[in-house]
SERO-4910 file (N, C-alpha, C, O; in steps of 0.05 Angstrom, whole numbers):
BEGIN
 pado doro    nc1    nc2    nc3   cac1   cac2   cac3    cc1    cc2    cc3    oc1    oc2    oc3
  Unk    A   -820    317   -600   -818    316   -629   -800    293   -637   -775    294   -633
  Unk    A   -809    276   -645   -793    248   -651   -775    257   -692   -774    279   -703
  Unk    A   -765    233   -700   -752    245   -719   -721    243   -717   -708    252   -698
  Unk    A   -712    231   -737   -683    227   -738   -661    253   -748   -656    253   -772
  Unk    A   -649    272   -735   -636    292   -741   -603    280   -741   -591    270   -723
  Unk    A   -594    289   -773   -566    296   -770   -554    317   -768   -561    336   -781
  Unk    A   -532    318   -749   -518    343   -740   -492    331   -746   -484    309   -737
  Unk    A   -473    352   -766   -448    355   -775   -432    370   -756   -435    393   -751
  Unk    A   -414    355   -747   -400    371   -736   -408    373   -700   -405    391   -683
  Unk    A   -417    351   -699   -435    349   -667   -412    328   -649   -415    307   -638
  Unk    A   -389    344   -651   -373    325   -633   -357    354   -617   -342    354   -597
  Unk    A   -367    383   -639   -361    399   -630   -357    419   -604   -371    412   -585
  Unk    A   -346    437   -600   -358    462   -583   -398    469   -584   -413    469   -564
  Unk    A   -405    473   -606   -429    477   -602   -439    457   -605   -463    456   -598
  Unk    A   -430    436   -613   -452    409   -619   -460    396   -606   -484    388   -605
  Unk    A   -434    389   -588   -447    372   -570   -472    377   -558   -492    365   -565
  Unk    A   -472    399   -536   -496    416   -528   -520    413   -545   -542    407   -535
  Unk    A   -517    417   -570   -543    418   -584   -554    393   -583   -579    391   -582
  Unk    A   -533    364   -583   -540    338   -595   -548    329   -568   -555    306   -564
  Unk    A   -548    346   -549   -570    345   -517   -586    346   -517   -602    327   -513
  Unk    A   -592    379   -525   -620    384   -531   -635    377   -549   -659    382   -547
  Unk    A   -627    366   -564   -645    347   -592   -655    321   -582   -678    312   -584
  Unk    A   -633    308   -568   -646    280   -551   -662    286   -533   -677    268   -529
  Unk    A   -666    315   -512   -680    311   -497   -709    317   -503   -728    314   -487
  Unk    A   -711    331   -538   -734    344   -541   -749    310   -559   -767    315   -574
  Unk    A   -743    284   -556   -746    258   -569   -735    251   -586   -741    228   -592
  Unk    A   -715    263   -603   -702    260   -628   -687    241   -633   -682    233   -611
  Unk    A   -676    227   -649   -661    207   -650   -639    219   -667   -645    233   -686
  Unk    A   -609    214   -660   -593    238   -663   -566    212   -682   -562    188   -679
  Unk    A   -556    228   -698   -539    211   -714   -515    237   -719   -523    260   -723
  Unk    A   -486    231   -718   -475    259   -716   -451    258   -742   -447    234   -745
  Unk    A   -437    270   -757   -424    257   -777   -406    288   -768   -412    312   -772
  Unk    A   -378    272   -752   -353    288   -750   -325    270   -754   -321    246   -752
  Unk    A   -310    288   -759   -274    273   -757   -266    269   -745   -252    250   -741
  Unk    A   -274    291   -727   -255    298   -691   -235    309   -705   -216    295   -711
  Unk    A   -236    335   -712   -210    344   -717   -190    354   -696   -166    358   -696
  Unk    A   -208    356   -679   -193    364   -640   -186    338   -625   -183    340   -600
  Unk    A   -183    318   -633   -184    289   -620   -202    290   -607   -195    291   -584
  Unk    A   -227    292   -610   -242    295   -588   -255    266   -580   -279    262   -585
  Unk    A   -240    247   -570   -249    217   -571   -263    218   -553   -283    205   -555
  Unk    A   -258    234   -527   -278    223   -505   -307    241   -512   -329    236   -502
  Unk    A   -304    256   -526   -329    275   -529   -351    253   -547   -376    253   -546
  Unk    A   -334    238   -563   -351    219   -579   -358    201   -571   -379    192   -580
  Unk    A   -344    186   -549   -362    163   -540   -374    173   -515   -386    155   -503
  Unk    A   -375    204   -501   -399    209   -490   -415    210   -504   -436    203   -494
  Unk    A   -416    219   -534   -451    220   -551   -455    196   -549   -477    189   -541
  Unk    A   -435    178   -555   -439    144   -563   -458    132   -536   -477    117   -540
  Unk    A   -455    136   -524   -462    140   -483   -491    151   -483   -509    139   -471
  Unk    A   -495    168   -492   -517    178   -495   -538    171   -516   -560    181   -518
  Unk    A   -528    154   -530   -547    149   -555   -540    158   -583   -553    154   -603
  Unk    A   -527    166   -582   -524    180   -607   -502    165   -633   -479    156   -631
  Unk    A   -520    164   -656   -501    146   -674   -487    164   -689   -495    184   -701
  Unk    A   -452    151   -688   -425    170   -689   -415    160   -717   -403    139   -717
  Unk    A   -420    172   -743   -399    168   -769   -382    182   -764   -386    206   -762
  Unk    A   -357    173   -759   -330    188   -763   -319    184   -780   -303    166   -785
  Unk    A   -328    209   -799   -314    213   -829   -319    241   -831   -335    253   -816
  Unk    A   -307    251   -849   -299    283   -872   -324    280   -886   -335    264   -901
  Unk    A   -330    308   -872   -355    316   -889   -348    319   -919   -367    315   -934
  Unk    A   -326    324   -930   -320    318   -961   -317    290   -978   -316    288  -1002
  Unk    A   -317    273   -961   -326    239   -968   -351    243   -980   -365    262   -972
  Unk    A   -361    225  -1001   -389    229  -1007   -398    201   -999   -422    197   -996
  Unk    A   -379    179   -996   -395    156   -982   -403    157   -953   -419    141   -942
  Unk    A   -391    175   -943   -394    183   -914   -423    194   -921   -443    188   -908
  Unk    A   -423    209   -941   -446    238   -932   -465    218   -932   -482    218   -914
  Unk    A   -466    193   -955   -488    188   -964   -503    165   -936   -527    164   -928
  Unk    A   -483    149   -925   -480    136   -899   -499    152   -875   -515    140   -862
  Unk    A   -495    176   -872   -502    198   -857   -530    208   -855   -545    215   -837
  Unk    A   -529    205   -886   -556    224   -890   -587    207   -894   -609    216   -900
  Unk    A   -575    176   -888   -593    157   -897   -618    160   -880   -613    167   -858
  Unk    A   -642    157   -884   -671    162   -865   -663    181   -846   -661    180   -822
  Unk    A   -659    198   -863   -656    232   -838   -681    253   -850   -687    266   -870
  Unk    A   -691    249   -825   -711    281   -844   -699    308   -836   -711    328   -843
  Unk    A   -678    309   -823   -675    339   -820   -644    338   -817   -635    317   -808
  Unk    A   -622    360   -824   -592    356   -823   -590    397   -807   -602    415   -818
  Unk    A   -580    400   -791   -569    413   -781   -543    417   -787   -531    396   -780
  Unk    A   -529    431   -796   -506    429   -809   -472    457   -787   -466    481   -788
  Unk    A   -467    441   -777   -446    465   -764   -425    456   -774   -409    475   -777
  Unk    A   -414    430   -783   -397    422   -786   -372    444   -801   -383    454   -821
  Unk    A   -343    453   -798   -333    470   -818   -302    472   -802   -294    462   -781
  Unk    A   -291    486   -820   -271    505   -802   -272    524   -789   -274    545   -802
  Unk    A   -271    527   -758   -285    552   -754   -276    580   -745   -271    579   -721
  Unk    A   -271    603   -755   -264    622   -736   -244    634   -763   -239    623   -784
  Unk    A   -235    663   -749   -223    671   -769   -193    659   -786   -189    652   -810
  Unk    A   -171    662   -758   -153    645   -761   -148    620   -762   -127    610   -770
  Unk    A   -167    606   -755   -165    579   -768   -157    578   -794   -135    573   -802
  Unk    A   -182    584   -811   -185    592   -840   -158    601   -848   -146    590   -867
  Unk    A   -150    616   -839   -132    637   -855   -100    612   -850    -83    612   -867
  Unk    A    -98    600   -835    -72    578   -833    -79    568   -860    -59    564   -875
  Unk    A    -99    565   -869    -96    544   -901   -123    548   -917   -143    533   -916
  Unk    A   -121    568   -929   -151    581   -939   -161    562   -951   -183    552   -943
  Unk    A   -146    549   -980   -152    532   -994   -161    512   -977   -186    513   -982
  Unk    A   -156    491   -955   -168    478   -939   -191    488   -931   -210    474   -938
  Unk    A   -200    515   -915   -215    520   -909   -244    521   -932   -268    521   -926
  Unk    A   -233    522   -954   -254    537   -970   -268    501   -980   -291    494   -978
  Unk    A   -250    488   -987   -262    458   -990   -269    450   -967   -279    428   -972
  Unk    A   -271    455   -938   -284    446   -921   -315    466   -922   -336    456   -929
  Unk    A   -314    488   -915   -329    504   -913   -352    506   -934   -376    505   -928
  Unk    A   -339    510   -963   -354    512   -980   -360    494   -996   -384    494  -1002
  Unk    A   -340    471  -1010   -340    462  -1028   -358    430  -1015   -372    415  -1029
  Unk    A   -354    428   -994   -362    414   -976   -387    412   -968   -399    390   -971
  Unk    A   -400    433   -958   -431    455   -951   -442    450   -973   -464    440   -970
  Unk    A   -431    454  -1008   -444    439  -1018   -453    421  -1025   -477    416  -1027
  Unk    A   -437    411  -1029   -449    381  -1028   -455    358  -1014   -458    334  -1019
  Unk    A   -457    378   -986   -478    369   -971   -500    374   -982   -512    357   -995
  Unk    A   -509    399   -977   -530    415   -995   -549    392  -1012   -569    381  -1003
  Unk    A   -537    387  -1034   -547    369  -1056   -544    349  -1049   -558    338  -1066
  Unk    A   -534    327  -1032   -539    304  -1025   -559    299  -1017   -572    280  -1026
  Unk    A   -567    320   -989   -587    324   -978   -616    321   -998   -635    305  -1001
  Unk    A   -610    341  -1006   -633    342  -1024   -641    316  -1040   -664    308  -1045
  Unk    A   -614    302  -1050   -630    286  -1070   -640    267  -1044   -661    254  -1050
  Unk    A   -633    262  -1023   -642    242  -1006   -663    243   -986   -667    233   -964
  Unk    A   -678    263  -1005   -705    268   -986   -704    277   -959   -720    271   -941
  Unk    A   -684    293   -956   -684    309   -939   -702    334   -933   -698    353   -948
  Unk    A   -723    338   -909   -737    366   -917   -728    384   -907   -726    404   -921
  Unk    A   -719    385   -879   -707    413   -870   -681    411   -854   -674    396   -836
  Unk    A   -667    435   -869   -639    437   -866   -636    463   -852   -644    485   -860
  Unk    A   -622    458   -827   -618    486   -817   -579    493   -814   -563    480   -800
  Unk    A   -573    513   -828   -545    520   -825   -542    541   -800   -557    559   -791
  Unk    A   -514    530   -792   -500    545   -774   -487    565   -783   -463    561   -784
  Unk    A   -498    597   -794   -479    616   -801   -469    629   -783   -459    617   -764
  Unk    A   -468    658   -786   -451    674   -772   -462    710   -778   -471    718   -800
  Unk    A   -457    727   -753   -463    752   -750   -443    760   -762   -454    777   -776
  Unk    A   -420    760   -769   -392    759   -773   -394    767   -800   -376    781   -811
  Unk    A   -422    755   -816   -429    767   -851   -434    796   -844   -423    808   -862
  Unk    A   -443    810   -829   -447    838   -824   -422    851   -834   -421    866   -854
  Unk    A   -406    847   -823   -378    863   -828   -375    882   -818   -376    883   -793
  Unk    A   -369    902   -831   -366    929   -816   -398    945   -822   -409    948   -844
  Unk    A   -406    951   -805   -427    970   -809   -410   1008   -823   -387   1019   -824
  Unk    A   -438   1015   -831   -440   1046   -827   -446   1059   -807   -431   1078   -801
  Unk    A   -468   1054   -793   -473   1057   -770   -472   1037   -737   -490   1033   -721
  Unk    A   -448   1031   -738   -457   1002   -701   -476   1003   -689   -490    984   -681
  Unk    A   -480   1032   -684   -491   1043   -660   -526   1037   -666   -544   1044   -651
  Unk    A   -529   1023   -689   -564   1024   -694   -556    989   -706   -539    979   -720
  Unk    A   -575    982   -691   -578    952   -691   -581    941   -712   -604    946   -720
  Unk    A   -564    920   -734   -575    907   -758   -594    881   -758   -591    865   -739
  Unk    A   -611    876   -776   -633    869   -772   -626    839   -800   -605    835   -812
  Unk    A   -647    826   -801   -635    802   -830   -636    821   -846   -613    829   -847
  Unk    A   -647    831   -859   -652    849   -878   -631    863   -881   -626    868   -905
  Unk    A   -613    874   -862   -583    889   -874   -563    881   -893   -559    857   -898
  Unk    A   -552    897   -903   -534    890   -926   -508    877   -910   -496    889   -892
  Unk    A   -502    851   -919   -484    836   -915   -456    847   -929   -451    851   -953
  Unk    A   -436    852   -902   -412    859   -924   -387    844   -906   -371    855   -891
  Unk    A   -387    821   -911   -369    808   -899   -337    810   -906   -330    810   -929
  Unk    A   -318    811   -885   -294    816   -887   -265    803   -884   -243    810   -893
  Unk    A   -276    773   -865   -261    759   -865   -267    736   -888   -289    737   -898
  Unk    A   -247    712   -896   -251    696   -910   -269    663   -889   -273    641   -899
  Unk    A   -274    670   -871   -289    654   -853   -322    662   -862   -338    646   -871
  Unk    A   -328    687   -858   -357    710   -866   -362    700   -892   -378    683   -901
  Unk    A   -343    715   -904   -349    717   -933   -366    678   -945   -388    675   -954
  Unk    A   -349    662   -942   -350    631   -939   -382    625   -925   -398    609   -935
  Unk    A   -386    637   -905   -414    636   -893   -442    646   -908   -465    637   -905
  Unk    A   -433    668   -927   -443    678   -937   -445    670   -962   -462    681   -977
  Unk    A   -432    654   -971   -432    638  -1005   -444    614   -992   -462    609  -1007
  Unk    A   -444    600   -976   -457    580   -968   -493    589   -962   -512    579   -975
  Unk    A   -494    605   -946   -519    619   -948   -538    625   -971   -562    625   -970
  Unk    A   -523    632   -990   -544    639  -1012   -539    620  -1034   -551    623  -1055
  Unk    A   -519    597  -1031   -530    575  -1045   -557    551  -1031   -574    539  -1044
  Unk    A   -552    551  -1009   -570    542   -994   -607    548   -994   -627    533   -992
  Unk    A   -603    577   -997   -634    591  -1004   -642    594  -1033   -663    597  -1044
  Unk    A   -616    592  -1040   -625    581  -1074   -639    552  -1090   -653    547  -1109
  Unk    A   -621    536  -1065   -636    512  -1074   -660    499  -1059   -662    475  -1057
  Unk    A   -683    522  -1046   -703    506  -1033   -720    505  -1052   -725    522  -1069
  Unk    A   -729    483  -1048   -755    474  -1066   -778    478  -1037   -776    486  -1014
  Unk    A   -805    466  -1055   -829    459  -1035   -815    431  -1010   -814    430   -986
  Unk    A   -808    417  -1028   -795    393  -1017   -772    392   -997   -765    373   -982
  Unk    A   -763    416  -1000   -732    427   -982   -727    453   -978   -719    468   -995
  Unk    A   -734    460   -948   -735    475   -931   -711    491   -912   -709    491   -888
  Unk    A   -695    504   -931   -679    515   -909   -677    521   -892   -696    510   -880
  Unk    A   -663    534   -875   -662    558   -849   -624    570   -844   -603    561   -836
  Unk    A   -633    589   -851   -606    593   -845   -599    611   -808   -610    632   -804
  Unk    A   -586    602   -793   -584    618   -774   -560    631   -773   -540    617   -775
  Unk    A   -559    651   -772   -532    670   -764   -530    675   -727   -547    684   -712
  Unk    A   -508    665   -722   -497    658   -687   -482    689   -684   -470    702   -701
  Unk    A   -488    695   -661   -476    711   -649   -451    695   -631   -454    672   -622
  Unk    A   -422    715   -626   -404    708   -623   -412    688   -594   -424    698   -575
  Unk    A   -404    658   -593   -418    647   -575   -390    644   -555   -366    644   -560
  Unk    A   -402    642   -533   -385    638   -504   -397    620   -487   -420    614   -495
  Unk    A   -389    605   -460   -406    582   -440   -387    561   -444   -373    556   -463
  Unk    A   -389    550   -421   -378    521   -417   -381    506   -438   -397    520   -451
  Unk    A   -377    487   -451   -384    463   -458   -366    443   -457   -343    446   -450
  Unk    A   -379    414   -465   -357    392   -466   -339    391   -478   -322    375   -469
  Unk    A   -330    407   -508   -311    410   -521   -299    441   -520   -298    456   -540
  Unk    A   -288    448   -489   -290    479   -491   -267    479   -504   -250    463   -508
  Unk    A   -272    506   -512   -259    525   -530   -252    557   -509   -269    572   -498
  Unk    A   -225    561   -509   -213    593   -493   -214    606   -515   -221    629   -507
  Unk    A   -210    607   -543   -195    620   -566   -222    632   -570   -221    636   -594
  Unk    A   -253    644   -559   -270    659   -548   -273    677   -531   -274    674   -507
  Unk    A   -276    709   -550   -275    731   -535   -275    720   -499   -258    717   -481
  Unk    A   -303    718   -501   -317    715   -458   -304    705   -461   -289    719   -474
  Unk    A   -291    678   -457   -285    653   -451   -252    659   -441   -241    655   -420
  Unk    A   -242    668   -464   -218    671   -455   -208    706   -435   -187    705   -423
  Unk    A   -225    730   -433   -225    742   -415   -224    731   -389   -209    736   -371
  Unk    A   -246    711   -391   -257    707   -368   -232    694   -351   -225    700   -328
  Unk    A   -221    676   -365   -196    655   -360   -176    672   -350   -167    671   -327
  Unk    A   -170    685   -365   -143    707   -367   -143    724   -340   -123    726   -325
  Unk    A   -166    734   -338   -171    747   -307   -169    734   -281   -160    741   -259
  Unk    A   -184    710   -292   -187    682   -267   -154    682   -262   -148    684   -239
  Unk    A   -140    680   -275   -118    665   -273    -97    691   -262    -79    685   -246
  Unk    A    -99    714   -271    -80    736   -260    -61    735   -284    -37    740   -282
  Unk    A    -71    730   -304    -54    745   -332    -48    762   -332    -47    775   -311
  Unk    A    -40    774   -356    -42    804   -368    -53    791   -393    -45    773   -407
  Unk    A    -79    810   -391    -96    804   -414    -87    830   -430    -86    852   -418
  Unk    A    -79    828   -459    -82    854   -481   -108    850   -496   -117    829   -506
  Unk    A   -117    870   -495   -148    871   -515   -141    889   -535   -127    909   -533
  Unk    A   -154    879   -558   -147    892   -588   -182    914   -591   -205    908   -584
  Unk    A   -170    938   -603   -199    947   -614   -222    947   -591   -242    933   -598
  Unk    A   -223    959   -568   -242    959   -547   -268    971   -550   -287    967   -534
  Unk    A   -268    987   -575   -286   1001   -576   -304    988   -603   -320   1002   -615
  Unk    A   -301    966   -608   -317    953   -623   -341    929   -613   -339    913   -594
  Unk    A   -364    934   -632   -379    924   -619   -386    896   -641   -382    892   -665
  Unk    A   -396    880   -618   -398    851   -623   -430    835   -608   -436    845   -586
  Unk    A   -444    818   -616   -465    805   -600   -455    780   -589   -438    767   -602
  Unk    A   -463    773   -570   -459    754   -560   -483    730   -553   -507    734   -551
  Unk    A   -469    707   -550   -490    687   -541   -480    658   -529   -459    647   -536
  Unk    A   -497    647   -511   -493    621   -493   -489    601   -522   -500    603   -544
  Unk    A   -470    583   -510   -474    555   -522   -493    541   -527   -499    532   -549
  Unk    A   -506    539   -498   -530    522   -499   -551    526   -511   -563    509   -524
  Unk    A   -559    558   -508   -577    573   -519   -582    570   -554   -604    572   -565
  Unk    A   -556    567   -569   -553    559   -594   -567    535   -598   -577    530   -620
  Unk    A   -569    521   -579   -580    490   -582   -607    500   -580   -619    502   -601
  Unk    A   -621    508   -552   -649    517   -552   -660    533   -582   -684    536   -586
  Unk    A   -643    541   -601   -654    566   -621   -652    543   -635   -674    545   -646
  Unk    A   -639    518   -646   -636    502   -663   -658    488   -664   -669    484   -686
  Unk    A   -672    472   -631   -696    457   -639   -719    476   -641   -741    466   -647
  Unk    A   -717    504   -636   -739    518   -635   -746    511   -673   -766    504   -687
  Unk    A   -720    516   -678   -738    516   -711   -741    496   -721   -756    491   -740
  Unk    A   -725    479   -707   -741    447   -722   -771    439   -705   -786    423   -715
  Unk    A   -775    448   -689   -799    437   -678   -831    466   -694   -855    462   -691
  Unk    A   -817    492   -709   -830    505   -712   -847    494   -741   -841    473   -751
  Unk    A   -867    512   -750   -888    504   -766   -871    511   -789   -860    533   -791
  Unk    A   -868    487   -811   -850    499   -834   -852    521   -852   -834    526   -868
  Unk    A   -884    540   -851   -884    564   -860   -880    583   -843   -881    605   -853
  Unk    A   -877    582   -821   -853    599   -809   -822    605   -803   -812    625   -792
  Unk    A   -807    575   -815   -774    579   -819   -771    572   -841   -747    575   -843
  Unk    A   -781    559   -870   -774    556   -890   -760    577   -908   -775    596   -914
  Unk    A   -737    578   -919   -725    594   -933   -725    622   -917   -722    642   -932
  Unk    A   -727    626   -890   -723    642   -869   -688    652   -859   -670    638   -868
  Unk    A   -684    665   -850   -660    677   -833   -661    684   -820   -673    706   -819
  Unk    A   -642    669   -788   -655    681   -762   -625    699   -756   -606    690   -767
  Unk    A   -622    717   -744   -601    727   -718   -607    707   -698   -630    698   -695
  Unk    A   -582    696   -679   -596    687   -661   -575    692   -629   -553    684   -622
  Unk    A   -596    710   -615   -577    721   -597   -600    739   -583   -623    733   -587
  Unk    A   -595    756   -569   -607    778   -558   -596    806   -562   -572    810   -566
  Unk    A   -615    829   -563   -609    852   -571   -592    861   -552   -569    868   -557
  Unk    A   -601    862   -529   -588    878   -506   -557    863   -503   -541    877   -491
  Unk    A   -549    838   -512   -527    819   -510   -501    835   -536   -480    824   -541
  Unk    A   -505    852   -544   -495    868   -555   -471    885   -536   -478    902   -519
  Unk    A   -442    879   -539   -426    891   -524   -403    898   -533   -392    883   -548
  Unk    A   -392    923   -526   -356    922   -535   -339    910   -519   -346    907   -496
  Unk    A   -316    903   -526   -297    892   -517   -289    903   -492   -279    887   -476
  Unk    A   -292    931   -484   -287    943   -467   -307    943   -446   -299    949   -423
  Unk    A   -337    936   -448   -357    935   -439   -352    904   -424   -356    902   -399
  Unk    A   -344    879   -444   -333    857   -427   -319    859   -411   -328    856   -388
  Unk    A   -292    864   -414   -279    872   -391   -290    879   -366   -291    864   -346
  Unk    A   -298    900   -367   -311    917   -338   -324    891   -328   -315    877   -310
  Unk    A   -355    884   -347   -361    861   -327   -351    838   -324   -364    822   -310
  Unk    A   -323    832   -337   -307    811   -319   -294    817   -295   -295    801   -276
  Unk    A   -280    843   -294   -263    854   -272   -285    856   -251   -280    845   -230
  Unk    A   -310    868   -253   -319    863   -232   -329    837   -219   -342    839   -199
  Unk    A   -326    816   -227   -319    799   -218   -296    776   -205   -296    759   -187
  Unk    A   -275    787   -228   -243    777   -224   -233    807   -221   -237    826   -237
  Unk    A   -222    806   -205   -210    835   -203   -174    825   -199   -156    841   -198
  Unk    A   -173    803   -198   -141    794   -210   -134    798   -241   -151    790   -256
  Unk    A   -112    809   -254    -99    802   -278   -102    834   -279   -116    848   -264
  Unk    A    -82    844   -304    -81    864   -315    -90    864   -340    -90    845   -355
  Unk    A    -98    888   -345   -105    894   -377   -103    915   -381   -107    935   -368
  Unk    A    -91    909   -413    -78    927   -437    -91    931   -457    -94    914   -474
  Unk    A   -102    959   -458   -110    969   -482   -108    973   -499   -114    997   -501
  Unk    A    -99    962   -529    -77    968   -549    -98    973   -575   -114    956   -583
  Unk    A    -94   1001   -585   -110   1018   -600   -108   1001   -629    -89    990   -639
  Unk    A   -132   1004   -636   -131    987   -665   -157    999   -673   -180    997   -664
  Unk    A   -143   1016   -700   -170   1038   -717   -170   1017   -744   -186   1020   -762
  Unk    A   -152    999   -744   -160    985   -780   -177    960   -771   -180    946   -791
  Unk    A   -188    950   -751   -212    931   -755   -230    935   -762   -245    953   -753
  Unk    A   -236    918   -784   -263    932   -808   -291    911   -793   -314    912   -802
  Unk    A   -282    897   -771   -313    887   -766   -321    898   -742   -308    894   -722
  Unk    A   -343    914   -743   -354    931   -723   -388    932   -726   -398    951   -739
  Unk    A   -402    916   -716   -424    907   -720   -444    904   -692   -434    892   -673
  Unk    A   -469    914   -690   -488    915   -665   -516    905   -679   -528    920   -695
  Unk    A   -523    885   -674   -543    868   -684   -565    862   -667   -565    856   -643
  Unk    A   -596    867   -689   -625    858   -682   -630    833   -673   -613    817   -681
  Unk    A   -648    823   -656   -650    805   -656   -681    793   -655   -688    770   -653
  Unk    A   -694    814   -655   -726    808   -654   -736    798   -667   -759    792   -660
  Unk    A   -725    789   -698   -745    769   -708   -746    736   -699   -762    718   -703
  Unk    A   -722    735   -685   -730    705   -670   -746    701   -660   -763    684   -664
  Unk    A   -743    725   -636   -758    723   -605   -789    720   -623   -803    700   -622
  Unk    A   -798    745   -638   -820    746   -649   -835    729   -656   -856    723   -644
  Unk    A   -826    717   -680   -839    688   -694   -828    665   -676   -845    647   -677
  Unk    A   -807    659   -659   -805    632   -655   -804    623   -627   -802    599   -620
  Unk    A   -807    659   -605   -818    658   -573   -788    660   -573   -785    680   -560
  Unk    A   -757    649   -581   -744    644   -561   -725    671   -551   -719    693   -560
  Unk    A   -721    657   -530   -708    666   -504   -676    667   -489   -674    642   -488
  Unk    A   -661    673   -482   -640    665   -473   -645    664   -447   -656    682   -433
  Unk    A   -633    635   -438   -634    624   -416   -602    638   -394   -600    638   -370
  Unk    A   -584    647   -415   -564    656   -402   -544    680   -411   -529    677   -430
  Unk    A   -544    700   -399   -529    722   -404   -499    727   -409   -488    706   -416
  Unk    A   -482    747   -407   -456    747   -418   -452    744   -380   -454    725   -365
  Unk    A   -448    767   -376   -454    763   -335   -452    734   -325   -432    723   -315
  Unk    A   -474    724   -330   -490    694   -312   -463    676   -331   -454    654   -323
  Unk    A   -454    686   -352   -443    660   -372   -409    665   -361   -392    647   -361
  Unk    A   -404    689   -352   -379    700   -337   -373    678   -301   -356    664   -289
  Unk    A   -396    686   -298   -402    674   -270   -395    645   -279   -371    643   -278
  Unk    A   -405    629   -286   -410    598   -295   -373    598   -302   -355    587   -288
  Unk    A   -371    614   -325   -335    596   -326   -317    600   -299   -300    584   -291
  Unk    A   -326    622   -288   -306    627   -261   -303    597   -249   -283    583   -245
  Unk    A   -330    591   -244   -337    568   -222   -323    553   -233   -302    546   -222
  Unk    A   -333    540   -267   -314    517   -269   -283    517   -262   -268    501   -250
  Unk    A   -279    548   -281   -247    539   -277   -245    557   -250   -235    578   -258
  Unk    A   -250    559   -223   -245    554   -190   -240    528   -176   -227    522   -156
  Unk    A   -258    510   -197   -260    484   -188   -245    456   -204   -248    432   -200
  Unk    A   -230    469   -221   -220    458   -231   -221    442   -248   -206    422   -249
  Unk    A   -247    452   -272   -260    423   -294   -241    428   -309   -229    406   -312
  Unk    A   -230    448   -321   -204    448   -338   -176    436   -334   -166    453   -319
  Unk    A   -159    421   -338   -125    410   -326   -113    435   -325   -105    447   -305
  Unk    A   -114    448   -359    -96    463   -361   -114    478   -377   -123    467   -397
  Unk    A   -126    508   -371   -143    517   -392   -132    527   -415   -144    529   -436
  Unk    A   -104    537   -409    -83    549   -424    -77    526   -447    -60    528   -464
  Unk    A    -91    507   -445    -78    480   -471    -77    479   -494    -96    493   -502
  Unk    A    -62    468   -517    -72    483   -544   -102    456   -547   -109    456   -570
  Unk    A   -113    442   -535   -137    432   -532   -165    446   -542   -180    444   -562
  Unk    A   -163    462   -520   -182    492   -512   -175    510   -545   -177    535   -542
  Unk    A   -170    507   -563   -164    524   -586   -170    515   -609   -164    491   -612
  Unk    A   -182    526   -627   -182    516   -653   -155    517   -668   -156    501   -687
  Unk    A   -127    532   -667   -113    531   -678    -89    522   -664    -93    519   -640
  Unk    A    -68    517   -671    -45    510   -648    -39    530   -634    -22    529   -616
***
């Protein structure tokens, strides 16, 4: 599938990966980030790879407009991400996140842009009534953090403004984990996995809460699935994107880390006021758009061991590896 795609925020943890899989599916890839992680070498590997690098703030509008020039399609992850990030400087967050998202939104649009696919979040679920029965797109969104909530005002301005001419997609990510070039520890798997590797004492909050999970890479495979799909099957659409069975509690991670690292200790520390407790559908992907996960929470446990056995990390413990200090 040939076609010039912009990806915001593709200097990222998930981006990079994706701005792989976009080049390898023929795409011609253009990426518009800050580097808010210094991530210099991550940028001139895209640069390395082909990929044309605007380094500017998605809140610039000469940037956006630079960016968005002969693009037919914008993938959009670009943001603040995660709970506590946000919450260090809400007001920041909300002009990155939202005020930002929009007007991308409308730039896009006036610049003949047709399809836009956003990077949301499972995280709009919130707390369920029931965990234990899987939510589906169709569930009532009741988001709890100011990260969700933000996902979720971006979301329904986004499906508000499709025309014939401009084609949404919104995807909601399950909590993602896996190697990548811009790793990130400050990730449930990711940082178990580390914590055990290393002979910590890991404390886990709320064990008995449930969460979905998903590969890095795999986010990338679900991203060109819908750009390569027929536009009356993702237009003004909302995917989950994850696997059903990838559904786990915190306590359920554990186990299958220890049985793998059976170094480090862990602490159970009871927590009845977390209001996000959520076990999520995922069949309308697989359904309409075939895909698949190439990698499990297990196989994705396995994979960080190796790296960090072998040492791709200096220091995994770095405030690098983190979205926040």
């Amino acid at each position: 599938m040939s076609g010039r795609v912009l990806v915001t925020g593709g200097a990222g943890y998930v981006g990079f990966p994706l701005c792989q899989a976009l080049l390898a599916s023929g795409r011609d890839v253009r990426v518009l980030d800050r580097l808010l992680h210094d991530q210099r070498a991550i940028a001139s590997a895209l640069e390395d790879a082909g990929v044309e690098l605007v380094r500017a703030d998605l809140r610039d509008p000469a940037a956006r407009r630079e960016a968005l020039a002969d693009v037919d399609a914008v993938v959009h992850l670009a943001a603040i991400v995660g709970d506590p990030a946000c919450a260090l400087d809400p007001q920041e967050s909300d002009a990155v996140n939202v005020e930002g998202s929009r007007a991308l939104i409308d730039d896009a649009r006036a610049a003949g842009v047709r399809r836009f696919v956003f990077a949301s979040t499972c995280s709009n679920y919130g707390r369920m009534t029931d965990p234990t029965v899987p939510i589906d797109e169709t569930g009532e969104l009741a988001p709890v953090s100011l990260y969700a909530r933000q996902k979720v005002s971006v979301e329904q301005a986004l499906l508000s403004a499709a025309t014939t001419e401009f084609l949404p997609t919104c995807l909601r990510l399950a909590t993602v984990y896996g190697v990548a070039p811009r790793m990130r520890f400050d990730l449930t798997v990711n940082e178990f996995t580390r914590d055990l590797w290393a002979g910590r004492r890991l404390e886990v909050f709320g064990e008995q809460f449930w969460r979905p999970y998903v590969h890095v890479r795999d986010v990338g495979g679900a991203v060109s699935l819908v750009l390569d799909a027929p536009e009356a099957l993702v237009a003004g659409e909302v995917f989950n994107v994850g696997r059903t069975d990838q559904n786990f509690r915190k306590l359920d991670l554990v186990e299958i880390a220890q049985a793998r690292l059976p170094g480090g200790e862990v602490v159970f520390v009871e927590r009845k006021d977390d209001p996000r407790d959520y076990k999520v559908n995922f069949d309308k992907i697989r359904d309409a758009l075939g895909f698949e996960l190439t990698m499990t929470v297990p196989e994705g446990i396995d994979e960080l061991a190796t790296e960090l056995e072998a040492g791709r990390f200096a220091d995994p413990f770095g405030r690098e590896y983190r979205n926040i200090p």
